[in-house]
C-alpha positions as CSV (number, residue, x, y, z in Angstrom):
1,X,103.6,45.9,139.5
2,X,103.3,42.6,138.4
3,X,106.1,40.7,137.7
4,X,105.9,38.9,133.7
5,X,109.4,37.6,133.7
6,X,109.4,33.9,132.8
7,X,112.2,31.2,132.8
8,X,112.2,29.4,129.4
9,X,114.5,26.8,128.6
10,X,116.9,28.2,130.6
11,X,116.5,31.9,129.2
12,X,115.6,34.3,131.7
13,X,113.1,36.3,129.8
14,X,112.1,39.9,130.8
15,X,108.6,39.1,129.1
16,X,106.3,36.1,128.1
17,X,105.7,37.6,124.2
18,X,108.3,35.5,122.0
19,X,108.5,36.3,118.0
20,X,106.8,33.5,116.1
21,X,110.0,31.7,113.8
22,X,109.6,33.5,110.1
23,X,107.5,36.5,111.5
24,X,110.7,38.7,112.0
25,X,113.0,37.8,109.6
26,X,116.2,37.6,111.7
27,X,115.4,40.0,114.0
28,X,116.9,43.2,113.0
29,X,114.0,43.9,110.2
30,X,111.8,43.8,113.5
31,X,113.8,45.5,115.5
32,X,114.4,48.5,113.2
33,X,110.5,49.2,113.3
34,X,109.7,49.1,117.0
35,X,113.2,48.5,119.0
36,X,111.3,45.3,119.9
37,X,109.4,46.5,122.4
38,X,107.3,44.4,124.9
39,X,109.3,40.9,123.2
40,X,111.5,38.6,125.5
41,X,113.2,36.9,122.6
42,X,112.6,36.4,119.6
43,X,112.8,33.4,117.0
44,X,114.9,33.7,113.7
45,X,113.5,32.3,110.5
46,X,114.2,28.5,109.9
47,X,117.9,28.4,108.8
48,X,118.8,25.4,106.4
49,X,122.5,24.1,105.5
50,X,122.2,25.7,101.9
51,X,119.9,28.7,101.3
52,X,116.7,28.3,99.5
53,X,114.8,30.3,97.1
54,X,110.7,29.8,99.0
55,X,108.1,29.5,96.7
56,X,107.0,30.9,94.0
57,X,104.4,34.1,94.2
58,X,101.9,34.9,95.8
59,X,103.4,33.4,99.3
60,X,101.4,35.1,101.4
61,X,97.0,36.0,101.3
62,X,94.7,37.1,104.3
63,X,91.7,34.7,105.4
64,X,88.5,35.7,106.9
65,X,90.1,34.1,109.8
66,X,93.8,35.2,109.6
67,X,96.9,34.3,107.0
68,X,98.1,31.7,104.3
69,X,101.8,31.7,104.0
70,X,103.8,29.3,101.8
71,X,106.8,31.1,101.4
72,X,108.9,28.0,101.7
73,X,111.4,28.4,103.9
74,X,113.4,31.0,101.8
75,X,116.6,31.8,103.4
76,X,120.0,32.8,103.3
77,X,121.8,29.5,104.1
78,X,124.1,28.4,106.8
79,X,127.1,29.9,105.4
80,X,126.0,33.4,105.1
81,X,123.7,33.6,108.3
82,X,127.1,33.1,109.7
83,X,129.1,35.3,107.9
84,X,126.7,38.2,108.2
85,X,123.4,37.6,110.3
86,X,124.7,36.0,113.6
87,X,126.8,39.3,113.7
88,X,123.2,41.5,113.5
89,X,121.2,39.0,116.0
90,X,124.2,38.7,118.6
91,X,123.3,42.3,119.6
92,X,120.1,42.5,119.5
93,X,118.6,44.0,122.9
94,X,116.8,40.5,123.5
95,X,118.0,36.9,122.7
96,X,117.8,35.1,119.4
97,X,116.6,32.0,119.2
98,X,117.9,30.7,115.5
99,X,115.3,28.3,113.9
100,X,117.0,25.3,112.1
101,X,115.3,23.2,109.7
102,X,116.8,20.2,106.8
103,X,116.5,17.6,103.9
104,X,117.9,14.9,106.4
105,X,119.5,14.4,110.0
106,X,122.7,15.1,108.5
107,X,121.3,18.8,107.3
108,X,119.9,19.3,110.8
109,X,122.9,17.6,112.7
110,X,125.1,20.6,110.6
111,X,123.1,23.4,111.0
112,X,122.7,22.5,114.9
113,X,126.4,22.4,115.1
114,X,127.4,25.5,113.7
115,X,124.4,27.3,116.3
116,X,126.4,25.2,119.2
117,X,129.2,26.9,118.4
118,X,128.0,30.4,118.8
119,X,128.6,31.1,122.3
120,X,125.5,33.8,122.3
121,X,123.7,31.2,120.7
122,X,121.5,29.4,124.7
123,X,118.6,27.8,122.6
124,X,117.6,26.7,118.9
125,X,114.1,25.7,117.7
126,X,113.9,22.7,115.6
127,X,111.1,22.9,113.3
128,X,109.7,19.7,112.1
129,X,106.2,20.9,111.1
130,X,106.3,23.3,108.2
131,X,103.4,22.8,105.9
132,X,104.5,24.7,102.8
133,X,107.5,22.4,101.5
134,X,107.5,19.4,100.2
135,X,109.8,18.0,102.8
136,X,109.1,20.7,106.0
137,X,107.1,18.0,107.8
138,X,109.3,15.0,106.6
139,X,110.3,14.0,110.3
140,X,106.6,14.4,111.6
141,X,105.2,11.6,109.6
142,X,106.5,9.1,112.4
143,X,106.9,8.3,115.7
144,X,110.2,6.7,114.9
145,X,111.3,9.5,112.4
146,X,110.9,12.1,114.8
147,X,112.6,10.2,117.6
148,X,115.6,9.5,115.5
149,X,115.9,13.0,114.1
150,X,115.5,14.5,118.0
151,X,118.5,12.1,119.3
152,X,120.8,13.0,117.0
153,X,120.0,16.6,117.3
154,X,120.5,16.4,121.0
155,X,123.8,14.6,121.2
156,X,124.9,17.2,119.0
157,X,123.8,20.5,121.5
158,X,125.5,19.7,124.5
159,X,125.2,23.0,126.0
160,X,122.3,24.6,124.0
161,X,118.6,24.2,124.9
162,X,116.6,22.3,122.0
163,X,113.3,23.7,121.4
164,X,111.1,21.4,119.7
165,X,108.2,22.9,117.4
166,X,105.5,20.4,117.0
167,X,102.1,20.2,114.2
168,X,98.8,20.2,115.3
169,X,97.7,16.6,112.9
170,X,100.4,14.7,114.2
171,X,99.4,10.7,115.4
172,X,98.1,12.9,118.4
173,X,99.5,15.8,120.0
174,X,100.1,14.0,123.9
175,X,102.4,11.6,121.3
176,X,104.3,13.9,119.6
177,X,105.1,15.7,122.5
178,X,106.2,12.2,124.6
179,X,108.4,11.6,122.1
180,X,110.3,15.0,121.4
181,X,110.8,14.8,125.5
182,X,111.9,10.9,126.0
183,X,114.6,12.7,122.8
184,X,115.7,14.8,125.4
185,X,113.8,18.3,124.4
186,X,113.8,21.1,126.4
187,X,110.6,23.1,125.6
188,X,108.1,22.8,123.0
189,X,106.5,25.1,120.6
190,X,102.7,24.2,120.0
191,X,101.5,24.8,117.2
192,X,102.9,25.5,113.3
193,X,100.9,26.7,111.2
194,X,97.9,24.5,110.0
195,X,97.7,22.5,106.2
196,X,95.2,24.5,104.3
197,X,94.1,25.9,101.0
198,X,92.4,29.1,99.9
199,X,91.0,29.0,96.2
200,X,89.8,32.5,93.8
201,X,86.3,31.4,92.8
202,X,87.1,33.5,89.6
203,X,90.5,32.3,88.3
204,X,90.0,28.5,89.6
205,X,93.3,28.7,91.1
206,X,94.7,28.9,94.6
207,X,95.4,32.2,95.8
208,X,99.0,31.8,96.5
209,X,101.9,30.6,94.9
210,X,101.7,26.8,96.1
211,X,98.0,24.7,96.1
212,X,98.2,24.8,99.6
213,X,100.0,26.4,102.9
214,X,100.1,27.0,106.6
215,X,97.4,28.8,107.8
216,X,98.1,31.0,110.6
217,X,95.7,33.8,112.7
218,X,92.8,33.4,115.0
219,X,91.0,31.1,113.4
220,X,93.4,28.5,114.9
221,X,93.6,29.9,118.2
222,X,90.9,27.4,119.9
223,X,92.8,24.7,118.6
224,X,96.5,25.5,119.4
225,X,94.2,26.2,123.2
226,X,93.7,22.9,123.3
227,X,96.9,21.3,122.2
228,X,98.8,23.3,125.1
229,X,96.0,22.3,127.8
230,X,96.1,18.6,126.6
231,X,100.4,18.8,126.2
232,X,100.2,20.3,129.6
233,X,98.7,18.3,131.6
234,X,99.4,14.9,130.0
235,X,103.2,15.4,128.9
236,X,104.9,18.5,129.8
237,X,103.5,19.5,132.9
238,X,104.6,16.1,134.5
239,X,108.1,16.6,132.9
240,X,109.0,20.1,134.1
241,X,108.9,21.1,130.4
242,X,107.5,24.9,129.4
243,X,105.9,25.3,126.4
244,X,105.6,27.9,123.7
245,X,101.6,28.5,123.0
246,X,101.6,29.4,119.4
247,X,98.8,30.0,117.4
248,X,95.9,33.5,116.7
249,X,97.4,35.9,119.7
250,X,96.0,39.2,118.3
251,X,95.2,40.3,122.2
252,X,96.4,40.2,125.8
253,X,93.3,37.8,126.2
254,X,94.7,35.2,123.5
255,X,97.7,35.0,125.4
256,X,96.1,34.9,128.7
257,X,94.7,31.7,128.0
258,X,97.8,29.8,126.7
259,X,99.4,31.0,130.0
260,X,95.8,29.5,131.5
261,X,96.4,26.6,129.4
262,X,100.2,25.6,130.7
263,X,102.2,27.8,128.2
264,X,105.1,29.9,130.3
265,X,105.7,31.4,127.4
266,X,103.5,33.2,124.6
267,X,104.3,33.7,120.6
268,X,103.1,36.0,118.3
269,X,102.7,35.8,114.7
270,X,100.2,37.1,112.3
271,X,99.7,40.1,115.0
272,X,103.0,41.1,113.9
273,X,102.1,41.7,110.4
274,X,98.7,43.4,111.3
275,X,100.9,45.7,113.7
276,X,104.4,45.4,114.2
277,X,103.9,47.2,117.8
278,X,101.3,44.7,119.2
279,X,103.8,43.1,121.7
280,X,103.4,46.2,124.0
281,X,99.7,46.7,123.9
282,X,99.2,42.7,124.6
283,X,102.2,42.9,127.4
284,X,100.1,46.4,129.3
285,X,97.2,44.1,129.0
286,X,98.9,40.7,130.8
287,X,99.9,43.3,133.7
288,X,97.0,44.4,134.5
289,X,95.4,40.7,134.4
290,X,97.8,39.4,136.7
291,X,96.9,41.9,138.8
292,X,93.8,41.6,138.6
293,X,94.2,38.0,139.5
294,X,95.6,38.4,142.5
295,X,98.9,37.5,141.5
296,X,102.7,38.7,141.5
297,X,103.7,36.7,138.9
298,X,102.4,35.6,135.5
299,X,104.1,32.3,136.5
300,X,101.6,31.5,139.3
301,X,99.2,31.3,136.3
302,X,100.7,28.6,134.1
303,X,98.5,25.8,133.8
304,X,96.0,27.4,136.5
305,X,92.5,27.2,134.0
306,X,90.2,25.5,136.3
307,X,88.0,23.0,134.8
């Protein structure tokens, strides 16, 4: 049988499939529906320092080619994720990875600390790239910004692997990715969800809460493809740094070619919220590819598209 176990960031993962950030809640919501099944880890929503409301209805509206979410980056707050989630993620049956996101490097230099200093805690995410606030993609705007923010974040987990979750319409992606890991980051997560805006030809007004979102789902599978081949083989690659290929995995063949591409690991996303159970179906399907390949391991794969 073929082996799909994957080193990432220093987690030994079981499987390649990781839970998009936001797509699971915490993790126990998830996990109460399907024991999640066929997932190596999973990635929390974005945690801030003090909880937020999201955005106002409707946050969340299908597109011919997938999903537009703005939901805002609602959550509980660092205070209570402490006091009640960490409790619920710590034992769930495959690591947590908490998301962290803030207004300023002081917000994110917090919420980092308090993840440090949860001992089951091997790995945050730091998103930099959400689309649906009005500050989400604050530290993206720049070069400089970003470098800054990434720094401090790193001098701050000393023993905790920084995942750095990057936008597609950055300067470019190859500089992006240069930066977050000359700031010392461990992995990268390419891509967010895209800027974009879906408007009822009837009422004149956007179809979700906010004027515009993330758009998420197949339709921006070719080009989170091409970010991970062009990270890959320009930045990463080089550097000895996985990556997390995010971006319209609905099958085992959507995955296959971000492993093609240079991603060691795969996320999923939308295909959670079409079915909740499509981890196992895409993980039977890898298997049998890297099989069929004539491989023992999905990790003679990574990076192996031939052009």
């Amino acid at each position: 049988m073929a082996d799909l176990s994957i080193d990432f960031a220093g987690l030994e993962l079981e499987s390649p499939l990781i839970a998009a950030a936001g797509m699971v809640g915490y993790g126990p919501e998830l996990a109460s529906v399907d024991g999640l099944r066929g997932l190596g880890a999973i990635i929390t929503k974005s945690i801030t320092l003090d909880a937020r409301q999201g955005n106002a209805g409707m946050r969340v509206t299908d597109l011919q080619s997938g999903m537009l979410n703005a939901v805002g980056l609602a959550n509980v707050g660092l205070d209570a994720f402490i006091g009640s989630v960490a409790l619920q993620i710590r034992d769930l049956p495959v690591p947590a990875i908490p998301s962290i996101a803030g207004h300023s490097i002081g917000d994110y230099e917090q919420v980092a600390a308090a993840m440090q200093a949860m001992s089951f805690v091997k790995a945050v995410e730091v998103n930099v790239s959400c689309p649906n606030t009005d500050d989400g993609r604050a530290f993206a705007e720049s070069p400089q910004k970003l470098h800054n923010l990434l720094v401090d974040i790193r001098s701050v987990l000393k023993r905790t692997a920084m995942i750095v979750k990057l936008p597609l319409d950055f300067e470019s992606p190859s500089t992006a990715a240069e930066v977050a890991v000359e700031a010392g980051a461990d992995a990268l997560t390419l891509i967010n969800t895209i800027p974009a805006m879906s408007i009822d030809v009837r009422t004149r007004r956007s179809r979700i809460g906010r004027s515009a979102g993330g758009a998420s789902g197949p339709g921006i599978h070719p080009l989170a493809v091409r970010m991970v081949a062009d990270v890959h083989k320009d930045i990463a690659g080089p550097a000895g740094i996985p990556i997390l290929g995010l971006g319209g995995v609905m099958q085992w063949q959507d995955a296959a070619e971000f492993i093609l591409a240079g991603a060691t690991a795969v996320g999923l996303g939308t295909a959670l919220f079409v079915d909740p159970r499509r981890p196992r179906k895409v993980l039977r399907g890898l298997r049998k590819w890297v099989k069929s390949q004539g491989c023992g391991s999905i990790r003679d794969l990574v990076g192996a598209v031939e052009v």
